[in-house]
C-alpha positions in Angstrom: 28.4 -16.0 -38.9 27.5 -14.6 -34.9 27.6 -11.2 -36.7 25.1 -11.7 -39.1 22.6 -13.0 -37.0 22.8 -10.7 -34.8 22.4 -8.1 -37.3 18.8 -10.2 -38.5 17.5 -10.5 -34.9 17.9 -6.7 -34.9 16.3 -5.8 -38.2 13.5 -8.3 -37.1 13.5 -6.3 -33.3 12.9 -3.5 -35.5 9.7 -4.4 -37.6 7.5 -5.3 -34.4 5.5 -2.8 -32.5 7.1 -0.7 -29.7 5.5 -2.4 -26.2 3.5 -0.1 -24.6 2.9 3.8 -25.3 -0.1 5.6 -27.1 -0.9 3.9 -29.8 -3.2 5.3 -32.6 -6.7 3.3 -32.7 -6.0 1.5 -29.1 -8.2 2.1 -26.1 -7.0 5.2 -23.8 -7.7 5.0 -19.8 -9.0 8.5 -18.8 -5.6 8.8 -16.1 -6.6 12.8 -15.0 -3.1 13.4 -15.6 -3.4 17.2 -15.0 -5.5 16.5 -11.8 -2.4 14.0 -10.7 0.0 17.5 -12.1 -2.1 19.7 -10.5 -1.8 17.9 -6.9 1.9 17.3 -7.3 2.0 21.0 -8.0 -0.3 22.2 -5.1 1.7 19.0 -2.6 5.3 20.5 -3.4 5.7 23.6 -5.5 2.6 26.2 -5.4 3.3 28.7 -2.6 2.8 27.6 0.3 3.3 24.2 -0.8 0.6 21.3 1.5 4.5 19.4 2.3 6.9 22.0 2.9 10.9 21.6 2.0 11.1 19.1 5.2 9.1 16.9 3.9 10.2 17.4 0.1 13.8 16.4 1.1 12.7 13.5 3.3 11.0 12.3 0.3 13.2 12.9 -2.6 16.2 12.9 -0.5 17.5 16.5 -1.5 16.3 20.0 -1.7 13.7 21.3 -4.2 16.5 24.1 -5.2 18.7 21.2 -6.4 15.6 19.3 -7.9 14.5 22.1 -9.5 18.0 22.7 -11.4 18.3 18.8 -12.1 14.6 19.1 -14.2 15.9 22.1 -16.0 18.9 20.4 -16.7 17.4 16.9 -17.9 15.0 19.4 -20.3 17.8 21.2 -21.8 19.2 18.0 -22.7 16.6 15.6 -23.2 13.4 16.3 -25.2 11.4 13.6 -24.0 11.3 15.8 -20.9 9.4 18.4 -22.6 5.3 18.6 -22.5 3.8 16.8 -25.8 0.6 15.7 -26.9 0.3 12.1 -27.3 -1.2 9.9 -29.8 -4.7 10.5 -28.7 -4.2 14.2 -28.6 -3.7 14.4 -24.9 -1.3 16.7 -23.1 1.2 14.5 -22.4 3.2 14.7 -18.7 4.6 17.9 -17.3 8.5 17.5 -17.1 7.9 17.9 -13.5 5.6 14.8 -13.5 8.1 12.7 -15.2 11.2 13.4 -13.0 9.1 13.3 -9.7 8.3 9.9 -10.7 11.6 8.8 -12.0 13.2 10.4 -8.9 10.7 8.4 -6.6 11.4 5.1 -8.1 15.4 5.5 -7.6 14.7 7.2 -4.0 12.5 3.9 -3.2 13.2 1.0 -5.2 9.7 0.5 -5.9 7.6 -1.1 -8.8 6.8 1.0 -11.7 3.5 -0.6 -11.6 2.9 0.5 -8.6 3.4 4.1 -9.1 -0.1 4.0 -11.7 -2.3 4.4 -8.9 -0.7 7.7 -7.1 0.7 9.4 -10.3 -1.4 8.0 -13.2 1.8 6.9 -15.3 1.4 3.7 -16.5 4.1 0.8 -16.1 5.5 1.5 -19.4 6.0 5.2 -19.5 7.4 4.5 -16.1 10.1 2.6 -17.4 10.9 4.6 -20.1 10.7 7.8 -17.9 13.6 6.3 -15.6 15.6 5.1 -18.8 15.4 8.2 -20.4 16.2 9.7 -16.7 19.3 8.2 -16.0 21.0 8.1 -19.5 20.3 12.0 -19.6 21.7 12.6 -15.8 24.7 10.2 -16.8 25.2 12.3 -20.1 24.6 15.9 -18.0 26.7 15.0 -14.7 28.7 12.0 -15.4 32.1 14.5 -15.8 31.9 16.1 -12.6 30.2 13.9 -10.5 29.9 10.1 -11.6 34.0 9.9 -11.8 36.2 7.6 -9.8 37.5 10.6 -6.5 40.3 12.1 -6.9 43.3 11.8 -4.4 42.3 14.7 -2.0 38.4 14.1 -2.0 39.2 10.5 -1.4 41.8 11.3 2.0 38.4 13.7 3.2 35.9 10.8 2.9 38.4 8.5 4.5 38.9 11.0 7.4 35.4 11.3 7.9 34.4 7.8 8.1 37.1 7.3 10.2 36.1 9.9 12.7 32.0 8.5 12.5 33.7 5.2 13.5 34.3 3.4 10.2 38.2 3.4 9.6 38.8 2.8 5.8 34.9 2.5 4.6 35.1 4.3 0.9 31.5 4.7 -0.6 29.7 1.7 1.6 26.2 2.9 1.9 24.8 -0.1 3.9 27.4 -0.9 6.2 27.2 -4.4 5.7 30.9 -5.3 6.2 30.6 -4.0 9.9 30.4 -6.3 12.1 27.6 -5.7 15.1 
């Protein structure tokens, strides 16, 4: 009996309208999405950049090199990642555009509303952007690097915590079990 409505609820979930996204006949705010791509691109990856790679890492809390890779990956393997026109005709975002924003949000915590008014993505694509994100890096990097440790990289992380002054801390971030 559970079964079956379920299986109603979700033929029902299917008939409405998608939230959010172009839609064909609704309003579209003029965003300047290749004046936003066009800064991102001139900020961080034309030569010289205006924020050189100190400022990239402080910001997206690794290297450009290994951002770079992760964007080529996530296209490879993901094409929502790849540049389409949208319902109104538009260019849609760069794949650059959508993983700087989907990296930012992870890097931060922020809002996705609140990422409209510096990169022109509105609240929904933001949320769909960082869904479509982390299922593809789970589905691209989840064998080699979202695994449980093994044995020996689990005896070096203890030995280095140990020797920073945290004897037995295993992947605690925040330190809150330390006592100050």
């Amino acid at each position: 009996m559970a079964a079956a409505a379920i299986v109603a609820s979700m033929a029902v979930s299917k008939k409405k309208r998608k939230w959010g996204g172009s839609v064909f006949g609704h309003k579209v705010k003029k965003r300047e999405r290749d004046a936003v791509n066009e800064q991102i691109m001139r900020n961080y990856f034309y030569d010289p950049p205006l924020y050189g790679d100190e400022h990239f890492r402080r910001r997206f809390r690794m290297r450009k090199s290994l951002f770079l890779r992760i964007i080529d990956d996530v296209k490879a393997r993901n094409s929502y990642f790849i540049q389409k026109r949208n319902a109104s005709g538009q260019k849609g975002f760069t794949p650059i555009h959508k993983c700087l924003v989907a990296m930012r949000m992870l890097a931060y915590g922020g809002t996705a509303d609140a990422l409209d008014d510096t990169y022109k993505m509105a609240e929904s694509i933001v949320i769909r952007t960082l869904m479509e994100f982390v299922e593809t890096i789970i589905d691209a990097y989840e064998s080699e690097y979202l695994r449980p440790q093994r044995a020996r990289e689990l005896e070096v992380i203890l030995r280095q915590n140990e020797a920073r002054g945290f004897p037995g801390m295993i992947g605690n971030i925040d330190c809150m079990h330390w006592e100050w």
